[in-house]
C-alpha positions as CSV (number, residue, x, y, z in Angstrom):
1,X,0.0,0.0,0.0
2,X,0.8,3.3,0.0
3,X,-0.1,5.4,3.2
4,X,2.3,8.1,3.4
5,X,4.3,10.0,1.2
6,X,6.0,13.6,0.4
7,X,5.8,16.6,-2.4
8,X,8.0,19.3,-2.1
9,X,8.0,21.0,-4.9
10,X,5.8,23.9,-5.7
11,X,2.2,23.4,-7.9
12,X,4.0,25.5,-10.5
13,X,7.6,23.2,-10.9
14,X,5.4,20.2,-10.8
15,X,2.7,21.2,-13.4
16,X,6.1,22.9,-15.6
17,X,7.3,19.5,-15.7
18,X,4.3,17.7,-17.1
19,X,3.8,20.5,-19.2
20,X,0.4,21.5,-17.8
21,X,-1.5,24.2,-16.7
22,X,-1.6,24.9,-12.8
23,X,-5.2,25.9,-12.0
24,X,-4.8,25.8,-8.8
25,X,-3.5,27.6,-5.3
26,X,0.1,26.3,-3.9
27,X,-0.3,24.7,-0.9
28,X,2.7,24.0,1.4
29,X,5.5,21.6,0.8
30,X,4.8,18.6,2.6
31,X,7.2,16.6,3.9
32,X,4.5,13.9,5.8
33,X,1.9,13.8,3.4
34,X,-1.0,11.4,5.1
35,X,-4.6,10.7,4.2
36,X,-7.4,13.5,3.7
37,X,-4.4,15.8,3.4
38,X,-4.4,18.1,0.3
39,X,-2.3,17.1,-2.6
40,X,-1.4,17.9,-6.3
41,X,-3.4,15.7,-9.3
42,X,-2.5,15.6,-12.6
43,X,-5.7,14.8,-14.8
44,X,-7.7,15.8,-17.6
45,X,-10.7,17.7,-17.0
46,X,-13.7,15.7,-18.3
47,X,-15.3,19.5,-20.3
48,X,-12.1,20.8,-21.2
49,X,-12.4,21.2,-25.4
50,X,-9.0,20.9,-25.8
51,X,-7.2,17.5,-24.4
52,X,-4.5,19.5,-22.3
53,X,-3.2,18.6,-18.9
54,X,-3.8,20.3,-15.9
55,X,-2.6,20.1,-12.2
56,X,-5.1,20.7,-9.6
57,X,-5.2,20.0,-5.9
58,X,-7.8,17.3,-4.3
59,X,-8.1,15.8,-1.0
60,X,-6.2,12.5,-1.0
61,X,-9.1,9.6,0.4
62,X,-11.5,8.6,-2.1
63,X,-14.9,9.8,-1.3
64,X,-17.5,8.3,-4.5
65,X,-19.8,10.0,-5.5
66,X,-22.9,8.5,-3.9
67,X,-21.5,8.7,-0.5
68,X,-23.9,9.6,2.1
69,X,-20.9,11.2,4.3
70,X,-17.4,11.8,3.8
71,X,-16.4,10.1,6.8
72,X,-14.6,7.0,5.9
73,X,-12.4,8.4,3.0
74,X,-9.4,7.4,5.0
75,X,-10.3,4.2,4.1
76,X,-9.9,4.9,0.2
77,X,-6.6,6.5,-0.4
78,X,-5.7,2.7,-2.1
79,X,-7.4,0.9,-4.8
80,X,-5.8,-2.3,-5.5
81,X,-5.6,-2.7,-9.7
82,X,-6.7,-6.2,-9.7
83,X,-9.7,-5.2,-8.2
84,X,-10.5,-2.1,-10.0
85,X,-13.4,-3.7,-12.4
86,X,-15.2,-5.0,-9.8
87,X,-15.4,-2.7,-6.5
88,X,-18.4,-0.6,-6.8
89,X,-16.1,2.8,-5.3
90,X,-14.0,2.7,-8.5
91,X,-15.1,0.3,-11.9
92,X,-17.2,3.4,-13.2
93,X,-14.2,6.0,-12.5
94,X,-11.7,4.2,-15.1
95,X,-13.5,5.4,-17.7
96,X,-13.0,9.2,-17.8
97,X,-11.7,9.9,-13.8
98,X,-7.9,8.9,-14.1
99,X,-4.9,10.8,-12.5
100,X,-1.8,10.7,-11.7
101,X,-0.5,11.9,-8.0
102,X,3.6,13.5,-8.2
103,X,5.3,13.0,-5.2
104,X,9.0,12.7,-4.0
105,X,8.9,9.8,-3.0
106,X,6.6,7.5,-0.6
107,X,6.8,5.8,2.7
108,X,6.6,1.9,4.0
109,X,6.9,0.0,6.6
110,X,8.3,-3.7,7.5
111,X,7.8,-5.9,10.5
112,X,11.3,-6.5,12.3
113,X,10.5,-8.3,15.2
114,X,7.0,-10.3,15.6
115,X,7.4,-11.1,19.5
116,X,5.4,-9.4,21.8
117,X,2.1,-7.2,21.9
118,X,3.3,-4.9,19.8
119,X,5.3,-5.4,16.5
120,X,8.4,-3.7,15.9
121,X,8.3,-2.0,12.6
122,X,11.1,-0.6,10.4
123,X,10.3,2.5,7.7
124,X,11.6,2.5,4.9
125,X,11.8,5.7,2.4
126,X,11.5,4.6,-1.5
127,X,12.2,6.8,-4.1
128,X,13.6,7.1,-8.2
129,X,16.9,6.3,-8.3
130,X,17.5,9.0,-10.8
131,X,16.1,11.8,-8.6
132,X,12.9,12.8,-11.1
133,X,9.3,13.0,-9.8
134,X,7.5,9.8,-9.1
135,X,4.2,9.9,-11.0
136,X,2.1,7.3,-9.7
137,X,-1.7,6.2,-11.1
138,X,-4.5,7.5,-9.7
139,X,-8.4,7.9,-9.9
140,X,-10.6,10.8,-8.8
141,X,-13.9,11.4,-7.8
142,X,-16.4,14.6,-7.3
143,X,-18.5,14.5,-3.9
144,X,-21.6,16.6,-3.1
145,X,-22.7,17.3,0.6
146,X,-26.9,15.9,0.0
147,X,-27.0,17.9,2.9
148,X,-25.5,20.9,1.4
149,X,-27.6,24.1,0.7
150,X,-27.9,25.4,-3.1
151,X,-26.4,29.2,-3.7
152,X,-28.6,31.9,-5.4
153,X,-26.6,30.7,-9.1
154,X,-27.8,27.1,-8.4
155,X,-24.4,25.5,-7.4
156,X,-23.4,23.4,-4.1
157,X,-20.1,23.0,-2.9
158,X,-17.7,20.1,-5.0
159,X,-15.2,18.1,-3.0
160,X,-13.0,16.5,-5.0
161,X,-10.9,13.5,-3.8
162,X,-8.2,11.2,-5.3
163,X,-7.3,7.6,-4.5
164,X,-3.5,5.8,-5.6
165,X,-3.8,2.4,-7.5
166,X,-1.1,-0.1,-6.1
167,X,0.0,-3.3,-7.6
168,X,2.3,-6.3,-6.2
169,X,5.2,-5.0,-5.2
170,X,8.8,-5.8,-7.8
171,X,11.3,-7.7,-6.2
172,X,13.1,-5.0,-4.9
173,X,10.5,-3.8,-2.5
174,X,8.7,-7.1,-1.8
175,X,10.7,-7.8,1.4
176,X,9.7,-4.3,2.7
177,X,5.8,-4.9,1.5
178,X,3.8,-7.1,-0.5
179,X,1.9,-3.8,-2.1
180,X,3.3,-1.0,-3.9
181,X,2.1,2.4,-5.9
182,X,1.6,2.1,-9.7
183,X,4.8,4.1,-11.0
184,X,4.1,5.5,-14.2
185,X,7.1,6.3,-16.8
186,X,6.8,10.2,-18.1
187,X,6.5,8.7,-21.9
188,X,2.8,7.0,-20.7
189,X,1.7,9.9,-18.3
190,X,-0.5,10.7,-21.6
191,X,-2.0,7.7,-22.4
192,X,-3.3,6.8,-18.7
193,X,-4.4,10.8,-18.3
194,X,-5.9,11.0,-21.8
195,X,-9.4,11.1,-22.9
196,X,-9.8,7.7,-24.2
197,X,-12.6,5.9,-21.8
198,X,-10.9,2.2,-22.3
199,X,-8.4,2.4,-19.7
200,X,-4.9,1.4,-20.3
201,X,-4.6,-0.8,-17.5
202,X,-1.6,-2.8,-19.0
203,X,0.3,0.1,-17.5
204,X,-0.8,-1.2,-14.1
205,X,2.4,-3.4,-13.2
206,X,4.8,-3.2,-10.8
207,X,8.1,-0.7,-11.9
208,X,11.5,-2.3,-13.2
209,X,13.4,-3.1,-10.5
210,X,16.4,-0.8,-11.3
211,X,14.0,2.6,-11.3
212,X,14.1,2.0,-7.2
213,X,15.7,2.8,-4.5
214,X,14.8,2.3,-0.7
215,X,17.0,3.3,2.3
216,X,15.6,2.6,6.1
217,X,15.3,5.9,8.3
218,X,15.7,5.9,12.0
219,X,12.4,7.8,13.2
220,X,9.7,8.5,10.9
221,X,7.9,11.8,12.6
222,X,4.9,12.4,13.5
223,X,2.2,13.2,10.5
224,X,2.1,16.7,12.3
225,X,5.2,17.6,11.3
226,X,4.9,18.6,7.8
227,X,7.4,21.4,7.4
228,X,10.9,19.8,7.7
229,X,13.0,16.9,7.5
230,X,14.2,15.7,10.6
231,X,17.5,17.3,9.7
232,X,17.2,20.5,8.5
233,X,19.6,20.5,5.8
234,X,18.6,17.6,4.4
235,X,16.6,18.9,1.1
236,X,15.2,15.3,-0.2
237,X,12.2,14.8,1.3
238,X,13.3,12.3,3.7
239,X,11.8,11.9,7.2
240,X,14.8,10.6,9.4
């Protein structure tokens, strides 16, 4: 799975290098990015004339669009891609509500020792090994409050939310977790963000094992602590 990851880079740098629009606000750089926090999406917008990209900013935790409540959207920041076809909160978002989520790079965690109440786990930080973004697959929703009041021009306030498609994890990682983020190459960003409502979900596989890298950190904060690095002049996202 993927529960925990960072952006640092600003709405602009990210949306310049996807060659998209930013049609958004910047929000901070966030080195302990956890569910229902507010991150950057790459997608196509389902009106737009013209096929171009844009970057926007959604709350990561799928929240579908029938939802009664937003309540349990923590439990929806994954959606496993074998599953995709058949689990009612995401077979009728492939279609025309794919994304892609740019991050850093993202956080795991291993069991080290099993004896005891309380496993001892070890985090891991995994990220490219030759330092570009990580674009992983995505889907996004719209969610409407029913309880929500209608403004004088006949709108209601739109929450829109994203979720992270994981696959098995390559052999690199597999020891860490059995579950990783679909990493998508820059030369397919396109095709999985495009128009086209048959989904390319042959680009739903684990990454090679050589674009990888994972190193173990000593103390993964606390998801408060957003703002820094544990050392502050470390500059690579990295929470130890």
């Amino acid at each position: 799975m993927c529960g925990r990851f960072n952006s640092i880079a600003s709405g602009a740098d990210f949306a310049k290098s996807y060659g998209a629009d930013f049609v958004s606000e910047e929000i901070e750089s966030n080195f302990n990015v956890a569910p229902t926090s507010q991150v950057y999406v790459l997608w196509r917008k389902p009106d737009l004339v013209k096929s171009s990209r844009q970057l926007t900013v959604m709350r990561w935790g799928l929240v579908p669009s029938w939802s009664k409540d937003k309540t349990k959207s923590s439990g929806l920041i994954n959606a496993r891609c074998e599953t995709l076809h058949e689990k009612p909160s995401f077979k009728n978002l492939l279609s025309k509500h794919r994304c892609v989520v740019p991050m850093q790079g993202f956080y795991e965690w291993c069991v080290i020792n099993n004896q005891g109440s309380k496993p001892s786990k070890q985090a891991h930080y995994i990220s490219r090994t030759d330092g570009e973004t990580m674009t992983v697959a995505g889907l996004w929703t719209n969610w409407i409050d029913p309880l929500s009041k209608t403004a004088s021009d006949g709108s209601r306030p739109v929450l829109s939310t994203c979720t992270i498609i994981t696959t098995e994890a390559n052999e690199k990682l597999k020891s860490i977790h059995h579950r990783m983020p679909v990493i998508l190459e820059r030369s397919v960003v396109g095709r999985w963000v495009s128009g086209e409502t048959v989904a390319p979900i042959e680009l739903l596989i684990p990454a090679p094992n050589e674009v990888l890298q994972h190193e173990t950190t000593t103390r993964l904060q606390r998801t408060s602590n957003v703002h820094s690095p544990q050392f502050t002049d470390d500059q690579t996202g990295r929470l130890f």
